[in-house]
N, CA, C and O atoms as a GROMACS GRO file, in nm:
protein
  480
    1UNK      N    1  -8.486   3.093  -4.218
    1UNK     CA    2  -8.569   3.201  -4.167
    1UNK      C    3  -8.543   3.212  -4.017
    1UNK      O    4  -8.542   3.116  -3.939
    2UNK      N    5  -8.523   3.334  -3.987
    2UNK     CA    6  -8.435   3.340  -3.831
    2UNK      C    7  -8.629   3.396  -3.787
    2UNK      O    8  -8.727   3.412  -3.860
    3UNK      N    9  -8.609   3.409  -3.631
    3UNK     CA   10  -8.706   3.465  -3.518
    3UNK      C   11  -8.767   3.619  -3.527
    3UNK      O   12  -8.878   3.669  -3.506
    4UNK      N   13  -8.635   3.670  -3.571
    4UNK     CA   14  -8.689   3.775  -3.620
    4UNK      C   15  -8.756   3.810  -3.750
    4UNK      O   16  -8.778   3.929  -3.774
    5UNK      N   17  -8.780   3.740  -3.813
    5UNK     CA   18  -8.857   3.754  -3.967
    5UNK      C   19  -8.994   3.764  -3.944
    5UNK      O   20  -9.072   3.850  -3.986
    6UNK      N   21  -9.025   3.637  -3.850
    6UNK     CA   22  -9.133   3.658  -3.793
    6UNK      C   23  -9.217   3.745  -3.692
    6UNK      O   24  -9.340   3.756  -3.687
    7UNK      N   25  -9.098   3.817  -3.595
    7UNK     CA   26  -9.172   3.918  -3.524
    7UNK      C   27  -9.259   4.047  -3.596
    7UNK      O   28  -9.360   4.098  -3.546
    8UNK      N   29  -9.191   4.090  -3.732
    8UNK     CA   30  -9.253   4.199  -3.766
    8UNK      C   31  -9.436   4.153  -3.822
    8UNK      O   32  -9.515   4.246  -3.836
    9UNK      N   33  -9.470   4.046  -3.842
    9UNK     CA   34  -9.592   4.032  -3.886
    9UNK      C   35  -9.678   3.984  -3.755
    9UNK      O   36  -9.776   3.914  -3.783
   10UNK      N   37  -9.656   4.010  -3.623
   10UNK     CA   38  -9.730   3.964  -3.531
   10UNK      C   39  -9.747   4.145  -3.448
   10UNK      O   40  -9.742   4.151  -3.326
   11UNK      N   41  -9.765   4.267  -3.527
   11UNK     CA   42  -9.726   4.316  -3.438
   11UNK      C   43  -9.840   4.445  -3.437
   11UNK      O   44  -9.829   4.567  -3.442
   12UNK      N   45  -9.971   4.334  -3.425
   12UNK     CA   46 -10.084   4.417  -3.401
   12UNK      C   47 -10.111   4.403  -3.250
   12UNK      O   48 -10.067   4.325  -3.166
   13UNK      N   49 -10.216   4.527  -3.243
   13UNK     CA   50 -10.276   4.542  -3.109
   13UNK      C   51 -10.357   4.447  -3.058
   13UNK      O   52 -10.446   4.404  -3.131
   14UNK      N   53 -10.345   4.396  -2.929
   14UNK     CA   54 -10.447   4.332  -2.923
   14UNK      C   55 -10.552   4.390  -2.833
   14UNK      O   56 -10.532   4.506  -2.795
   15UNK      N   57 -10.628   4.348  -2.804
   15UNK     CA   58 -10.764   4.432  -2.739
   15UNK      C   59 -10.776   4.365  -2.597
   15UNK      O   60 -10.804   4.246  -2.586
   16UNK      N   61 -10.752   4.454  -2.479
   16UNK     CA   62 -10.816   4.415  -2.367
   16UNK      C   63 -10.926   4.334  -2.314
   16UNK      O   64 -11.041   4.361  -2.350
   17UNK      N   65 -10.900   4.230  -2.225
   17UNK     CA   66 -11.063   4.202  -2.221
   17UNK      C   67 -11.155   4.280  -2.105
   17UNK      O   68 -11.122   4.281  -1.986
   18UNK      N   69 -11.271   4.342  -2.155
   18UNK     CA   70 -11.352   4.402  -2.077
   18UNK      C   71 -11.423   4.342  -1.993
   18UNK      O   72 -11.531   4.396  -1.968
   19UNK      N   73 -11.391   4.223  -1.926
   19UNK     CA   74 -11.477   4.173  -1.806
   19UNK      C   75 -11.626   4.103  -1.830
   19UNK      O   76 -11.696   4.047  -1.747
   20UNK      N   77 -11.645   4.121  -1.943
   20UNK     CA   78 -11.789   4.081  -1.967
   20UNK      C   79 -11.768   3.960  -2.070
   20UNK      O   80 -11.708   3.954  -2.177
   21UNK      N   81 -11.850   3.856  -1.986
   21UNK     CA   82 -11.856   3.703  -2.015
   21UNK      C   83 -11.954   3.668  -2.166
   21UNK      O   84 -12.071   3.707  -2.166
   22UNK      N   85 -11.919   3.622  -2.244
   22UNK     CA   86 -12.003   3.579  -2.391
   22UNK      C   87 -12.123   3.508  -2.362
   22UNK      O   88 -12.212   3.502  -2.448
   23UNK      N   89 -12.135   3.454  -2.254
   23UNK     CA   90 -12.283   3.380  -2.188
   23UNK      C   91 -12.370   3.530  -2.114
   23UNK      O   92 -12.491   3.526  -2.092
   24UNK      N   93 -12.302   3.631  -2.089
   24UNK     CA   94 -12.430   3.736  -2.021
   24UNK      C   95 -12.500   3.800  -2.133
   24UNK      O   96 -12.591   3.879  -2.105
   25UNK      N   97 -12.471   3.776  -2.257
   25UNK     CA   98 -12.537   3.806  -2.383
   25UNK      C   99 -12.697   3.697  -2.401
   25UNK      O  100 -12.805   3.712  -2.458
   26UNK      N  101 -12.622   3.565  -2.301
   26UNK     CA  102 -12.765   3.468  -2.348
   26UNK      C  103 -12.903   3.458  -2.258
   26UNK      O  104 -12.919   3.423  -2.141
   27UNK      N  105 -12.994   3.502  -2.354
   27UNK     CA  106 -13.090   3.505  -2.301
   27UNK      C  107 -13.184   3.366  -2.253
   27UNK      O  108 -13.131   3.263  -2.296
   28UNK      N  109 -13.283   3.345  -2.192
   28UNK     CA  110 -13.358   3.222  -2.138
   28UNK      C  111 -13.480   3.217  -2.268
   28UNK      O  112 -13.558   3.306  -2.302
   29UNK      N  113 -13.461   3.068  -2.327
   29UNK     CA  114 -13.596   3.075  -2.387
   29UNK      C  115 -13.689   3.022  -2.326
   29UNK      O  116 -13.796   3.015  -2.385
   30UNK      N  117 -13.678   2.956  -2.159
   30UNK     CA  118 -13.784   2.946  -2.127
   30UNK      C  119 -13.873   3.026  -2.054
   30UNK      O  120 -13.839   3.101  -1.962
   31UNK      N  121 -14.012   3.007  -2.104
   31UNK     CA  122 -14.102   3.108  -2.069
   31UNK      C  123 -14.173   3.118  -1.908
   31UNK      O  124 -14.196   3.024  -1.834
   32UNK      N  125 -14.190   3.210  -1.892
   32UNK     CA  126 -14.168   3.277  -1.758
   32UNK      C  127 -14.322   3.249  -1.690
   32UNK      O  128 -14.405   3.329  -1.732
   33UNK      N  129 -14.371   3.154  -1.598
   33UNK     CA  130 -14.486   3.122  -1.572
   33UNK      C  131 -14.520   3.221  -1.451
   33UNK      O  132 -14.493   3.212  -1.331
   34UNK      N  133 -14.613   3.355  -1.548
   34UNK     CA  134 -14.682   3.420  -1.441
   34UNK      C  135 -14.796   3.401  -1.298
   34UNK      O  136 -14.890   3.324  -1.317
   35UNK      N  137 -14.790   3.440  -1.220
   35UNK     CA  138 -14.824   3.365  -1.116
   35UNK      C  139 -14.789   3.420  -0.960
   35UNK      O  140 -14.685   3.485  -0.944
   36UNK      N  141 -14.882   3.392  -0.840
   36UNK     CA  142 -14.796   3.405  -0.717
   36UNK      C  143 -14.668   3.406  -0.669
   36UNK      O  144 -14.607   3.471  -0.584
   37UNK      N  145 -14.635   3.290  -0.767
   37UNK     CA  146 -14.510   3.208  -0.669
   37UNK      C  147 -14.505   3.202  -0.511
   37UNK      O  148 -14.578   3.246  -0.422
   38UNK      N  149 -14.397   3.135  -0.514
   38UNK     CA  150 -14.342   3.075  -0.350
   38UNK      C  151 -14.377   2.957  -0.332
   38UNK      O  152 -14.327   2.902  -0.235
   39UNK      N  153 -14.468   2.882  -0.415
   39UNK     CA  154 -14.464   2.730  -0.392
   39UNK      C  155 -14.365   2.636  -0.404
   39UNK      O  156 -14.253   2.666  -0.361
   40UNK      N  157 -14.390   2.507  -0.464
   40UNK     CA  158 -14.256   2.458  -0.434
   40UNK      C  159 -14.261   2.374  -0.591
   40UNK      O  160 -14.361   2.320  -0.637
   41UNK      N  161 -14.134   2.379  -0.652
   41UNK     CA  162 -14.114   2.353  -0.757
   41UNK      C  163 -14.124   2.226  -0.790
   41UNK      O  164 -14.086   2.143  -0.707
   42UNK      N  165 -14.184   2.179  -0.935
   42UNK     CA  166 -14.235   2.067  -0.966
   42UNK      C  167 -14.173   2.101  -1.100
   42UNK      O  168 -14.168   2.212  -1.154
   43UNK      N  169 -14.110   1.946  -1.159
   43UNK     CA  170 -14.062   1.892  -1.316
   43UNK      C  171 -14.144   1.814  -1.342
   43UNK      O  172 -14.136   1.696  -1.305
   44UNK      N  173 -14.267   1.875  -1.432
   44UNK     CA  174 -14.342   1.796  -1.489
   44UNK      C  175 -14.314   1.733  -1.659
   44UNK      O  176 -14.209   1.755  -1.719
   45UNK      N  177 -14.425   1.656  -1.714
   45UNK     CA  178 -14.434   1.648  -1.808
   45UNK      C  179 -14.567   1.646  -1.868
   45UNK      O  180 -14.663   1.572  -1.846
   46UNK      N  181 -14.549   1.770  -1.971
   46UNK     CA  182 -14.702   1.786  -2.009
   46UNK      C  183 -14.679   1.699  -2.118
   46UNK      O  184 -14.570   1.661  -2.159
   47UNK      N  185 -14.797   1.668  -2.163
   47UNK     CA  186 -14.803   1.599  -2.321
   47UNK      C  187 -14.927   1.608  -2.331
   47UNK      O  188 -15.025   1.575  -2.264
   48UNK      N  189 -14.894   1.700  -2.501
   48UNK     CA  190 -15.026   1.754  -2.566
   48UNK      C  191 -15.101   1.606  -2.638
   48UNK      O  192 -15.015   1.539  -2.694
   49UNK      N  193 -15.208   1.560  -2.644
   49UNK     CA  194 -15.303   1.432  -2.743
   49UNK      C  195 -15.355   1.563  -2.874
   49UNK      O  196 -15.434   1.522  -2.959
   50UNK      N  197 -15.325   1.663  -2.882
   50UNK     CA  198 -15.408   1.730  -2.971
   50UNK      C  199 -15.349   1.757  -3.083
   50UNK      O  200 -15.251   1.832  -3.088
   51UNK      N  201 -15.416   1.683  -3.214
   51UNK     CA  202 -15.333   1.716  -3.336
   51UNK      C  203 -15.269   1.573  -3.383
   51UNK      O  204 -15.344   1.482  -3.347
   52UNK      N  205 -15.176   1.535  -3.439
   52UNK     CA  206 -15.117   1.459  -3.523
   52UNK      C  207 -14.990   1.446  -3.430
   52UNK      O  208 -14.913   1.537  -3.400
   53UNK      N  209 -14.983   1.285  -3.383
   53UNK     CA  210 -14.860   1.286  -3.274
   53UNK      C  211 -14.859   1.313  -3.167
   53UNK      O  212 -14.886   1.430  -3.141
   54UNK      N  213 -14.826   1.216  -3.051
   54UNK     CA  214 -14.842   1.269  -2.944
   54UNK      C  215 -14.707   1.326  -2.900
   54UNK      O  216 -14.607   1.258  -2.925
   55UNK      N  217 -14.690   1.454  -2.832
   55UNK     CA  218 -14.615   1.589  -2.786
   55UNK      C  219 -14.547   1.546  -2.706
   55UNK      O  220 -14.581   1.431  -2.680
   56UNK      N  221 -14.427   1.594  -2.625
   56UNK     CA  222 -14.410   1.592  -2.456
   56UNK      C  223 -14.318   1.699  -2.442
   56UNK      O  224 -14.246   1.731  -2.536
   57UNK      N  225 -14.314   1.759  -2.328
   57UNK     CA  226 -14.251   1.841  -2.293
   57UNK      C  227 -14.223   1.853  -2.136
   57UNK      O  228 -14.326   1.803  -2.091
   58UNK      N  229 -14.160   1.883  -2.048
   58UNK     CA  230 -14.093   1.894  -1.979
   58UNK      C  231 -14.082   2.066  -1.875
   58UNK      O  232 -13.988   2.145  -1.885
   59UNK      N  233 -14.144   2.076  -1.827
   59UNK     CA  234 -14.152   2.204  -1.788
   59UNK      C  235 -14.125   2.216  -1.589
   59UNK      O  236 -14.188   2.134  -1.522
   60UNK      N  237 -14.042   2.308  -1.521
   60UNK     CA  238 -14.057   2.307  -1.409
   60UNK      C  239 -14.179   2.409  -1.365
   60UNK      O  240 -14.189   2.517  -1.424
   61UNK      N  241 -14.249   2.382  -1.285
   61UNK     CA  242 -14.350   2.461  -1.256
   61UNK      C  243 -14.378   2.521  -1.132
   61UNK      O  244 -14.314   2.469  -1.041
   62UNK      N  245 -14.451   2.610  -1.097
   62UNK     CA  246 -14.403   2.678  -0.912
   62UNK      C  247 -14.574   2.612  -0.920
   62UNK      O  248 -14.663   2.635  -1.002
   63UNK      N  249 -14.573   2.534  -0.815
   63UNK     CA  250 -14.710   2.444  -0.770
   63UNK      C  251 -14.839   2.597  -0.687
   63UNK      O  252 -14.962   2.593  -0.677
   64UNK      N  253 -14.741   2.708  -0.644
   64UNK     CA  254 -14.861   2.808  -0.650
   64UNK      C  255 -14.964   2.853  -0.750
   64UNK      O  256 -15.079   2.886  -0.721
   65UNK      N  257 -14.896   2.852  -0.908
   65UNK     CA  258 -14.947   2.932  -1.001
   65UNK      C  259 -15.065   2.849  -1.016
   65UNK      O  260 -15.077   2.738  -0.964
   66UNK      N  261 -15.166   2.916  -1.103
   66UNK     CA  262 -15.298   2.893  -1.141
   66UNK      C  263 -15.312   2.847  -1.230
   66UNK      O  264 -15.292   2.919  -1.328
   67UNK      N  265 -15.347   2.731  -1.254
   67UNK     CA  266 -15.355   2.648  -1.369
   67UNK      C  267 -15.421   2.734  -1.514
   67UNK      O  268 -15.423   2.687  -1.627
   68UNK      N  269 -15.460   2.842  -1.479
   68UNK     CA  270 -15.507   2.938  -1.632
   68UNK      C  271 -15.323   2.986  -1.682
   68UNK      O  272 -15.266   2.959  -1.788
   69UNK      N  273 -15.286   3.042  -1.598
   69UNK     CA  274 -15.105   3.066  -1.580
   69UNK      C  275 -15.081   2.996  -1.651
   69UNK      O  276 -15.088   3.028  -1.770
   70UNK      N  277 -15.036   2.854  -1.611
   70UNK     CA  278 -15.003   2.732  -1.667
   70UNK      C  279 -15.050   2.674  -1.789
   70UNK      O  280 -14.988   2.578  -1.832
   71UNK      N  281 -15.156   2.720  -1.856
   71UNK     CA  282 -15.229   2.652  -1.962
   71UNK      C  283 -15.212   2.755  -2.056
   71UNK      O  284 -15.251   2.732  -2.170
   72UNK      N  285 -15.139   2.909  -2.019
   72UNK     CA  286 -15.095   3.008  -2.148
   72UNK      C  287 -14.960   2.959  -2.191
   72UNK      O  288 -14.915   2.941  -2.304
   73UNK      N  289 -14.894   2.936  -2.043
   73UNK     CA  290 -14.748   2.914  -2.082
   73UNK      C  291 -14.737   2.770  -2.177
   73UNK      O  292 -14.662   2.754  -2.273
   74UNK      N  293 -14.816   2.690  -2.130
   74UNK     CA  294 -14.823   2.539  -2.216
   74UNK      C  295 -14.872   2.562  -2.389
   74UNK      O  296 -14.825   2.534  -2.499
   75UNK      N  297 -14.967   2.614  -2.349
   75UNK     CA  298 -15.041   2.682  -2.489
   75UNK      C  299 -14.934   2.760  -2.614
   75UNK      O  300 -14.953   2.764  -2.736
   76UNK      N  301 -14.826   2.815  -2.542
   76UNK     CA  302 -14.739   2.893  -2.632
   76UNK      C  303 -14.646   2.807  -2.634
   76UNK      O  304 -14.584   2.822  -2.739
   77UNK      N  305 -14.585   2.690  -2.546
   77UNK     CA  306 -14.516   2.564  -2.574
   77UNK      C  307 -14.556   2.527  -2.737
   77UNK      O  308 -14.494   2.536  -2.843
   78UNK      N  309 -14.671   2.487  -2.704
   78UNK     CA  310 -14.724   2.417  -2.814
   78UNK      C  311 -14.803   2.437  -2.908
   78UNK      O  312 -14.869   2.360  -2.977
   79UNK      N  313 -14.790   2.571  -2.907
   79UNK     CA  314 -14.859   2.637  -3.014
   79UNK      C  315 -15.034   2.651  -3.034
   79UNK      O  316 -15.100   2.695  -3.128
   80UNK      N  317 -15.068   2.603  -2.923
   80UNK     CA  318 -15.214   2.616  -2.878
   80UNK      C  319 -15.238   2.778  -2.837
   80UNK      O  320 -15.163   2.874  -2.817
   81UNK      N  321 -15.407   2.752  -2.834
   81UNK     CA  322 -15.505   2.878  -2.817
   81UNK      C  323 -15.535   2.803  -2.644
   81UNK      O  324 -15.593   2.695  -2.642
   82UNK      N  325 -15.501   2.856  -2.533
   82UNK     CA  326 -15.516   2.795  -2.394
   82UNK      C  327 -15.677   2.769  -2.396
   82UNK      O  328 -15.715   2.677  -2.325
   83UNK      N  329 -15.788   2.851  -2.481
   83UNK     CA  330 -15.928   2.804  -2.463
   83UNK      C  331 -15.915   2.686  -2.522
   83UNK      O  332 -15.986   2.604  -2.464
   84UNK      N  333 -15.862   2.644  -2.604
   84UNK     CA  334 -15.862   2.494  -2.688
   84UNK      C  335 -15.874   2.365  -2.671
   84UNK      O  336 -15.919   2.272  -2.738
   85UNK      N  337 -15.800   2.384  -2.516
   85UNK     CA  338 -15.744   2.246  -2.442
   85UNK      C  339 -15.772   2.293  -2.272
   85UNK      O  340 -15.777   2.403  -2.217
   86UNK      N  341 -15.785   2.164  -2.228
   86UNK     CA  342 -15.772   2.152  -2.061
   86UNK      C  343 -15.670   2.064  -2.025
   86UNK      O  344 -15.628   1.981  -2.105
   87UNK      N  345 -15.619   2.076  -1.892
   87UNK     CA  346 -15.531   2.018  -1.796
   87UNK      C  347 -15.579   1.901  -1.753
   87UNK      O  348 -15.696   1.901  -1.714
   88UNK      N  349 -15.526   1.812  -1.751
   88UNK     CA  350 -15.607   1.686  -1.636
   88UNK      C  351 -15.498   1.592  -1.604
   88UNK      O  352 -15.431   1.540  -1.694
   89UNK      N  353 -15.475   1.565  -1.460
   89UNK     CA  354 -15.411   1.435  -1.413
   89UNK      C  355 -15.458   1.346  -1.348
   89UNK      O  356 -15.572   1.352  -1.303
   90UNK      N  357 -15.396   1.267  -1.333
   90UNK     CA  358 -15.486   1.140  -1.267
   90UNK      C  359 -15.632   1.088  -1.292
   90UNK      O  360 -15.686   0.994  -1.234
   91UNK      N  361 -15.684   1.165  -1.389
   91UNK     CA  362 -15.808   1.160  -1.456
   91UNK      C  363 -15.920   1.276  -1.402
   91UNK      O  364 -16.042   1.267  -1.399
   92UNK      N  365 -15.840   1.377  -1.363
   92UNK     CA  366 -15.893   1.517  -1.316
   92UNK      C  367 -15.886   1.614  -1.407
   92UNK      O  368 -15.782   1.644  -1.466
   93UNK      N  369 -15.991   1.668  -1.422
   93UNK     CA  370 -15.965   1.808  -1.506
   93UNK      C  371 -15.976   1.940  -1.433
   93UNK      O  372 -16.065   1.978  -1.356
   94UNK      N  373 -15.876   1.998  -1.471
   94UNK     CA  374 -15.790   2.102  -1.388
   94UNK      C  375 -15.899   2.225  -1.390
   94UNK      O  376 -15.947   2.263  -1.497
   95UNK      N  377 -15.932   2.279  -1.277
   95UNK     CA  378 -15.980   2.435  -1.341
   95UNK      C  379 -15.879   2.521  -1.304
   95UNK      O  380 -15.794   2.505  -1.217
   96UNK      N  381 -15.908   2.677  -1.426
   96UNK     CA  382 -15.830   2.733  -1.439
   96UNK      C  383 -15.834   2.849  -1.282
   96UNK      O  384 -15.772   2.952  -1.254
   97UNK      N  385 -15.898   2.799  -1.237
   97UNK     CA  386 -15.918   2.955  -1.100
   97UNK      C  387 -15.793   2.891  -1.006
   97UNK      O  388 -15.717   2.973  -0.953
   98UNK      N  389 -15.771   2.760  -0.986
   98UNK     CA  390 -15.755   2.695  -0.890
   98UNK      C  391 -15.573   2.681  -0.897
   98UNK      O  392 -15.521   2.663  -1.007
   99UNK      N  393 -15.512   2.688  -0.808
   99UNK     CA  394 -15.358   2.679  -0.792
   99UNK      C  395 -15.317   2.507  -0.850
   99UNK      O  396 -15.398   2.415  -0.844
  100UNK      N  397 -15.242   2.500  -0.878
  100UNK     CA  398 -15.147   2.380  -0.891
  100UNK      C  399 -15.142   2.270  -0.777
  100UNK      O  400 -15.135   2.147  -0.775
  101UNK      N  401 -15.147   2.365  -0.691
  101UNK     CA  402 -15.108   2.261  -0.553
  101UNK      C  403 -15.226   2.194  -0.505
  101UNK      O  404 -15.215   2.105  -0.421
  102UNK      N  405 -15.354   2.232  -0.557
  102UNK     CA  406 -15.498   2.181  -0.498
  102UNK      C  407 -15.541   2.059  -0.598
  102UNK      O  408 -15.655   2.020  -0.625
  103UNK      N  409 -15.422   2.014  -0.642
  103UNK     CA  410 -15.421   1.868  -0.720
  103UNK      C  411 -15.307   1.776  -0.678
  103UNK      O  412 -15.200   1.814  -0.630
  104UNK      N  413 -15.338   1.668  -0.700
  104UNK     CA  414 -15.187   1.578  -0.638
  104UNK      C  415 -15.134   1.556  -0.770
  104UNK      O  416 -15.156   1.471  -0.857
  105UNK      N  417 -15.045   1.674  -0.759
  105UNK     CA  418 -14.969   1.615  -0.866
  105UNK      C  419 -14.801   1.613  -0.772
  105UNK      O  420 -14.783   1.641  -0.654
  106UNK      N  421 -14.723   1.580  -0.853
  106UNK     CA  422 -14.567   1.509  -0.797
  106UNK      C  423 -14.472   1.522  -0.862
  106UNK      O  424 -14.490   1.483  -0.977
  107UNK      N  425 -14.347   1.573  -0.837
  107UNK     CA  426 -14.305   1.566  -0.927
  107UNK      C  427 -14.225   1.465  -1.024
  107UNK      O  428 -14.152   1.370  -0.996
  108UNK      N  429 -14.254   1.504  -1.115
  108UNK     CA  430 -14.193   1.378  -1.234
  108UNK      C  431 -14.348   1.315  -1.289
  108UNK      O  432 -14.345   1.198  -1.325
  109UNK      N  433 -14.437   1.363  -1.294
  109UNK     CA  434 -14.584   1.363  -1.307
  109UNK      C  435 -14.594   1.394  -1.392
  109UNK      O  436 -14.522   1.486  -1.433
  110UNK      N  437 -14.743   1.303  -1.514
  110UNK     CA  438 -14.748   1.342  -1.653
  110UNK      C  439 -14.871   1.413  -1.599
  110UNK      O  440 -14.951   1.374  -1.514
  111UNK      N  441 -14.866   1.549  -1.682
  111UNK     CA  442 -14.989   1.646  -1.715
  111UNK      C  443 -15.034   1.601  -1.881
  111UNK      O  444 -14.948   1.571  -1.962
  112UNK      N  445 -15.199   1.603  -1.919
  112UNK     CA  446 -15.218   1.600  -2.030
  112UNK      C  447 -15.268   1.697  -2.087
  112UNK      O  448 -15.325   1.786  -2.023
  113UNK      N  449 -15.259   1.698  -2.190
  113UNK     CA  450 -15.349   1.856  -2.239
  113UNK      C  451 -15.484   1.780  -2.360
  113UNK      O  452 -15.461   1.706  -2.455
  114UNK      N  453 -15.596   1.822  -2.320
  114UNK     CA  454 -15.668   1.716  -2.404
  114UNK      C  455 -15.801   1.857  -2.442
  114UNK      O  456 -15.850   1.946  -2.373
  115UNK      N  457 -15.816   1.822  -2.561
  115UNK     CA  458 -15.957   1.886  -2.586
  115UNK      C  459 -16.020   1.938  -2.535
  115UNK      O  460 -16.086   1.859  -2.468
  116UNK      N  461 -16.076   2.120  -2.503
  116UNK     CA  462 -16.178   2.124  -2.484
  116UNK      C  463 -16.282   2.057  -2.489
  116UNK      O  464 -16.332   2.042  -2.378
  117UNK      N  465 -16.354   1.995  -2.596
  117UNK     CA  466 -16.436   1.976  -2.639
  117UNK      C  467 -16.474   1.788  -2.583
  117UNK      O  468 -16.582   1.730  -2.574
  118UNK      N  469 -16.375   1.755  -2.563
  118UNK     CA  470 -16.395   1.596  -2.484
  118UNK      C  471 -16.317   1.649  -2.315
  118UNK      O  472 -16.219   1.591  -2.268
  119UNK      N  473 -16.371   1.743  -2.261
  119UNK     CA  474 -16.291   1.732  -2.145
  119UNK      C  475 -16.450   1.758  -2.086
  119UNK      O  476 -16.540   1.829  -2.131
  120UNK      N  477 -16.446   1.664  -1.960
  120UNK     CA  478 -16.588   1.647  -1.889
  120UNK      C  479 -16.548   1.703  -1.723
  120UNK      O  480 -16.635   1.705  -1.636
   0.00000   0.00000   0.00000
């Protein structure tokens, strides 16, 4: 079989590439924490106690937003109702009026998400 036997079966078109990258198709599944912004970014770790198993998750957070902000976006993490559960670190429970930053939290800091109903 000579070189040329083979040229006649290679002798489709091929298609230009149009400049546009297979990653600008991908979208972010992480969810978008509404809020002020301009604070300064924190990698926390929330972990839900609610339910069967304890949770964790990993979230960066802008230390401006309002912990109500923060407790929808966590809430749809984990499949919570945000009235359900409260915030608390260091043995603080978070209110929802109040920014992020008016708690010491740090980053690389566990957030918990614990019961309404046992949160004092």
């Amino acid at each position: 079989m000579s070189f040329d036997e083979f040229d006649d079966e290679f002798d489709e078109e091929l298609e230009e590439p149009t400049g546009k990258t297979p990653s600008s198709d991908i979208k972010s599944k992480t969810p978008v924490i509404k809020g002020p912004g301009g604070g300064k970014k924190l990698s926390l770790f929330f972990t839900s106690t609610i339910g069967p198993g304890e949770k964790k998750q990993k979230l960066i957070v802008d230390d401006a937003n309002n912990i109500g902000a923060i407790k929808e976006t966590v809430g749809n993490i984990f499949g919570l109702d945000p009235t359900d559960f409260h915030l608390s670190s260091g043995g603080v429970t978070m209110d929802e009026a109040n920014p992020l930053s008016e708690y010491n939290v740090e980053d690389g800091d566990e957030v918990l998400l614990i019961p309404a109903s046992t949160a004092g």
